[in-house]
N, C-alpha and C positions, 0 to 999 in steps of 0.2 A: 504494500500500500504506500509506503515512505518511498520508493524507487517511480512509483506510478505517480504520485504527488510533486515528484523532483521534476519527473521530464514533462508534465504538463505545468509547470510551472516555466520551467526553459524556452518550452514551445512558445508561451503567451507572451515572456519577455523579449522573446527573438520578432513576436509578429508585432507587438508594440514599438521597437525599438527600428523597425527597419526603416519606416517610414518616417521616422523622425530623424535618421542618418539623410534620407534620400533628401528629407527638408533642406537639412543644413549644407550638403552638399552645395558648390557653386555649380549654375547652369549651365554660366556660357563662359567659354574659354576662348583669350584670346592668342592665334598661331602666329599671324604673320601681318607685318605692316609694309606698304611699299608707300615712299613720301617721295613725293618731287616739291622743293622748296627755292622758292625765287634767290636769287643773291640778295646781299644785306646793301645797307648805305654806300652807294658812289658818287664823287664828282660826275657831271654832265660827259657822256665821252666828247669824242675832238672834237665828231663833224658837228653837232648839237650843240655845241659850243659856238662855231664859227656860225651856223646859220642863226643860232640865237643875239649874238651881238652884233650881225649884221639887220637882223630885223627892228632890234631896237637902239642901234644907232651908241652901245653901250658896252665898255670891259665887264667882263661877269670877273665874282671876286675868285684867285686861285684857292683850291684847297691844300689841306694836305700830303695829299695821295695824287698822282699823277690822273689826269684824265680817266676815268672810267674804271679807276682800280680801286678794289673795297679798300675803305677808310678803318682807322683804330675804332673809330668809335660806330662802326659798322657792325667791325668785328666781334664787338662788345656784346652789340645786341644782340646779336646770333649767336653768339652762347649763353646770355642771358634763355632765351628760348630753348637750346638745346638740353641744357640742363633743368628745364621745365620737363621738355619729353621722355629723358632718360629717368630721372625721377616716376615720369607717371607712368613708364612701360614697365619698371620693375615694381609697383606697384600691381601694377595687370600678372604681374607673371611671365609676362614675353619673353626679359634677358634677366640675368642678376648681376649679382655686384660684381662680379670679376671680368676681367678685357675679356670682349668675345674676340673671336676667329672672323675671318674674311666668310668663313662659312656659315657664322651665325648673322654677321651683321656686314654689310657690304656697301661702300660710299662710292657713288659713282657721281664725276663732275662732269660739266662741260667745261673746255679746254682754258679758258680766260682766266685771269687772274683772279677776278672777281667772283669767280663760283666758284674755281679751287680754294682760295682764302675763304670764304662762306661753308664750304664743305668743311674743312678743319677745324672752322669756330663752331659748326654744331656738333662735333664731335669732341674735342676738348671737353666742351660743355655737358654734353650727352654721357663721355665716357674719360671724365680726368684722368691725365696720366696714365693712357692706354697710348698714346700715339699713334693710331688707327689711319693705315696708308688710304689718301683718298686716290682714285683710278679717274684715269683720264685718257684720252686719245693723244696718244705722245706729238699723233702726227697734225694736230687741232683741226683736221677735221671728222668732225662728229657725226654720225648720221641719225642720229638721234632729236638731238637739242638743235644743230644747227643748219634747219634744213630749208631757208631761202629757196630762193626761184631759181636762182643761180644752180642750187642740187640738187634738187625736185621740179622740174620747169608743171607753169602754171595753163593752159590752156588761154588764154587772151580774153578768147572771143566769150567766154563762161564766164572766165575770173570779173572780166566789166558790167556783163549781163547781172550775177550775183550781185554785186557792188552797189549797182544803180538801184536794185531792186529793194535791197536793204536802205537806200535813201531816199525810197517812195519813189524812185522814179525819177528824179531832177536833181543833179549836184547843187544845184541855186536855189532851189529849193530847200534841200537839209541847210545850206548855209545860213541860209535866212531865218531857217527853225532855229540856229544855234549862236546866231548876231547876238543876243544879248549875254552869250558867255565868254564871248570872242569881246565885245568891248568891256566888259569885265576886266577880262585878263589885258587889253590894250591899256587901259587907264592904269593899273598896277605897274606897267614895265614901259611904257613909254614914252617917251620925253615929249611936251607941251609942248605945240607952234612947231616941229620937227615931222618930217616924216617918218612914217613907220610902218612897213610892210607887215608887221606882226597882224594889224588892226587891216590894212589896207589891201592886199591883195586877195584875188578872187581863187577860191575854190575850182581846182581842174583835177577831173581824175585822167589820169596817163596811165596809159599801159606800155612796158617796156618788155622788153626781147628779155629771158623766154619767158614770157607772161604776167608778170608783177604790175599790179595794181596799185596806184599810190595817188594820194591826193598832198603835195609836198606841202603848199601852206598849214592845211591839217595838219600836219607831220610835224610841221615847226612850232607850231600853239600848244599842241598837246607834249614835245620835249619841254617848251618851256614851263608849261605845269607841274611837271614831274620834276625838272630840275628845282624849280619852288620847294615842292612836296623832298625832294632829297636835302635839300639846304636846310631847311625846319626840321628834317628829323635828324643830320648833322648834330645838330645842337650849336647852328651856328649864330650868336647875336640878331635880334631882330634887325638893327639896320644892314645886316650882309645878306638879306632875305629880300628879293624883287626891291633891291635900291630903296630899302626901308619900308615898302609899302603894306609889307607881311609885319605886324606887331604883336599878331596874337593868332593863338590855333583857329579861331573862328574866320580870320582876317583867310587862311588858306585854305581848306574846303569847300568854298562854292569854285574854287579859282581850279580844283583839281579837276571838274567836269568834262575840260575837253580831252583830256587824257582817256577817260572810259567812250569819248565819241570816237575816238580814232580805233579802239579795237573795234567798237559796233560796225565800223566800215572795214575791217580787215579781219583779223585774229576769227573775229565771232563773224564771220561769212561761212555756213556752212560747208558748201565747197572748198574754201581756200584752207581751213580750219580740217578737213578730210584728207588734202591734198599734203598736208604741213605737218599735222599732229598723230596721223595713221601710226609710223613707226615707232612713236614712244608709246604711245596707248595700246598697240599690238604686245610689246614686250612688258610692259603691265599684267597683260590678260594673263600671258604666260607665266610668269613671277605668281599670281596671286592661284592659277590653277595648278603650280607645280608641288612637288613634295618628294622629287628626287634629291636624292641624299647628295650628290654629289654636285647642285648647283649652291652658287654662292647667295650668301644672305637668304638665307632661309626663315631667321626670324625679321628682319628690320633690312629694308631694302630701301637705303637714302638713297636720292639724288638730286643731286641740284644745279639750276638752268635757269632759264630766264623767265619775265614776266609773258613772254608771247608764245613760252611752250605751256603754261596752265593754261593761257587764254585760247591754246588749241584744243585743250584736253576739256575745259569747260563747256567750252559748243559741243564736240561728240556727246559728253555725258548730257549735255541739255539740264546744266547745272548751274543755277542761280542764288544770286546771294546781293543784301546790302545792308553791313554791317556798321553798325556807330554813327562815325562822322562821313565817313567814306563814301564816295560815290558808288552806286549799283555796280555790282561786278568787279570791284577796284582789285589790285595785287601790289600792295603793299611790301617794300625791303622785305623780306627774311619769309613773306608768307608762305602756305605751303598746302597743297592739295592731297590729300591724306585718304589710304585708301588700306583699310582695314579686316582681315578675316579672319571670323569668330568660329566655333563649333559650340552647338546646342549639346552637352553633354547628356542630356537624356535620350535626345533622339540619334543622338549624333549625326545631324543634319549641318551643315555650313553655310554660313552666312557672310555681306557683304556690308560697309559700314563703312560710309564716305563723308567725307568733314572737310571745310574750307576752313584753316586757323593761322591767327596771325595776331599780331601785336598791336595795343592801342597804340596811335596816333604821339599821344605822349609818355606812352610808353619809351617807345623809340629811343624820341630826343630827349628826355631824361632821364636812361638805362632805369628805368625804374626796376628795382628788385621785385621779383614774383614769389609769392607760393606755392602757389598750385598749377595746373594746368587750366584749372578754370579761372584761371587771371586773363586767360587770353580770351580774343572774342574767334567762336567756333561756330560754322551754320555748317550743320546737316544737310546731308541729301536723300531726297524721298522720291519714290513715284509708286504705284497701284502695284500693290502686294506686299510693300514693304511695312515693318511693324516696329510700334516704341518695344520696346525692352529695357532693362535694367542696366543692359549695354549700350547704351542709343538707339537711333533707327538701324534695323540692319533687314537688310533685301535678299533674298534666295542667293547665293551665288552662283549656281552655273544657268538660271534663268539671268541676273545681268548681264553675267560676260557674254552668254552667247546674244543677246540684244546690242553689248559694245561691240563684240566682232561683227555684228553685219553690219558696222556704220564705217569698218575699215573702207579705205581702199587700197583693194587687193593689187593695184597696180604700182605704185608703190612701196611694196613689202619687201627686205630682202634680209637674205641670214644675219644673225648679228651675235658677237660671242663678247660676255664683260670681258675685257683686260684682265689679266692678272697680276700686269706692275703696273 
């Protein structure tokens, strides 16, 4: 009877207790992150330079980093963030405290200074006194990050058709929608009683050999924005910002507007954006469906490029955002397009979980020290099937990828192997 009393009692503890394990158990487990992240703070490069103080008749001040090369105080911020991330991935579980391997964790740049030196400060940050070799294309050219019309040629007669379409139809037209951002930013940067092509000249979309799309005044308003928007998060003196016209962060947010007009007519052209951003978004697909042992970064897959490779990868995903101060779809220094996959441990079903994250505004320009990961500002991405969870939003993953792969173009595609120095 005491032998019969013991094992019904076992039994009853085991059937009480299992469920109460299966409770406490975590759900979703996080595998594997692939992050493509803009470079941090730079001076204005050359030609930006020259076409900017020729449009307003004015020396821009030098910094102190040659043209177009990330700055100390770039670099600052980018491991300020980095070690926001590394912090909140060993939290997750993804890596621990000790240096990973090129097989756990894998930095891939594009070739320029500026994104090597950004790759190394999020990794310093991410992984102190690991010295983790960032990989690059020894020979700088990239097929990935750097894929102009010059290396991808553009079709002409589509790339203009797209273009004009996206500006309703009439160059003179968007210009006139966007006159009052354009004399905005003239009054800020222009000298009184002087001429000023900044403010003055008209709107032409050209099309150049093989196929490049460009509207060049566009082109000059919106670097002059950005070079604003770079000079304020510098942390450079108000009067070294648009010849003192910038005194305060509110004084530079409406001014940043035409900077998100110029990708609306280019980057976010679905076509030109298919044609441009196919090969990094293809080797994404790859990385996030792989789980052979022998490819690199298997847990944490950096890379980091430029503002106009998110702004490819945003139009494929059909991924929208407008965060703070920031204009609609803005890509801020060090930001970074985040693409995350989880597994449902009860069902062991896998999942996708996609995040635009980046630093406040004055964050930036006054390294502000963070906490958390939720210090930064992060938007989600969602569409039909995807569900909140305790982990975020996260979407079916091989119902997205196979929705990104049919947005490739497959004519464009070609073998691509990471470096291994």
């Amino acid at each position: 009877m005491r032998q019969w009393l013991s094992a019904g009692l076992l039994f009853l503890l085991s059937a009480v207790s299992a469920p109460c394990l299966a409770q406490s158990a975590p759900q979703w487990q996080l595998e594997k992150v692939v992050e493509i992240a803009r470079h941090g703070v730079r001076p204005p490069v050359s030609w930006d330079r020259r076409a900017i103080e020729a449009d307003t008749g004015r020396s821009w001040p030098r910094w102190s980093t040659p043209d177009g090369e990330l700055t100390q105080h770039g670099r600052l911020a980018a491991t300020i963030k980095g070690q926001l991330e590394g912090q909140h991935y060993r939290r997750l579980g993804l890596i621990d405290k000790d240096c990973p391997t090129a097989r756990d964790v894998y930095i891939y740049a594009s070739p320029l200074q500026r994104t090597r030196a950004t790759a190394d400060a999020l990794s310093q940050g991410a992984f102190p006194g690991c010295q983790l070799q960032v990989h690059y294309q020894q020979s700088g050219n990239d097929p990935l990050f750097l894929t102009g019309s010059q290396r991808i040629p553009l079709d002409g007669t589509k790339a203009k058709a797209a273009v004009l379409q996206a500006m309703g139809g009439s160059v003179q037209a968007a210009q006139r929608r966007w006159q009052p951002e354009i004399n905005r930013l003239a009054r800020a940067l222009c000298q009184q009683g002087r001429p000023c092509p900044l403010l003055s000249t008209p709107w032409a979309l050209n099309v150049n050999h093989p196929g490049n799309v460009s509207v060049p005044a566009l082109d000059h308003q919106a670097a002059a924005a950005e070079t604003l928007r770079l000079a304020w998060s510098e942390g450079l003196p108000a009067a070294q910002v648009g010849f003192g016209s910038v005194r305060q962060q509110r004084d530079l947010t409406p001014l940043l507007e035409l900077n998100s007009v110029k990708y609306r007519y280019s980057n976010d052209v679905p076509y030109i954006a298919s044609r441009q951003g196919s090969r990094l978004l293809a080797q994404i697909i790859a990385a996030l469906e792989s789980e052979r042992p022998s490819d690199v970064g298997q847990r944490w897959l950096l890379l980091v490029a430029h503002d106009n490779n998110i702004a490819y990868l945003r139009t494929l995903l059909r991924f929208h955002w407008q965060q703070a101060d920031y204009p609609e779809g803005n890509i801020p220094p060090g930001a970074s397009l985040v693409f995350e996959r989880w597994r449902d441990n009860f069902s062991g079903k896998r999942y996708l979980r996609i995040l635009f994250r980046t630093q406040r505004l004055t964050q930036i320009r006054h390294l502000t020290p963070l906490k958390s990961i939720s210090d930064l500002l992060q938007t989600e991405y969602s569409q039909p099937g995807c569900r909140h969870t305790d982990a975020g939003i996260l979407c079916p993953l091989d119902a997205s990828l196979q929705t990104f792969s049919q947005r490739l173009d497959s004519e464009v595609l070609q073998p691509f192997s990471w470096p291994s120095s």
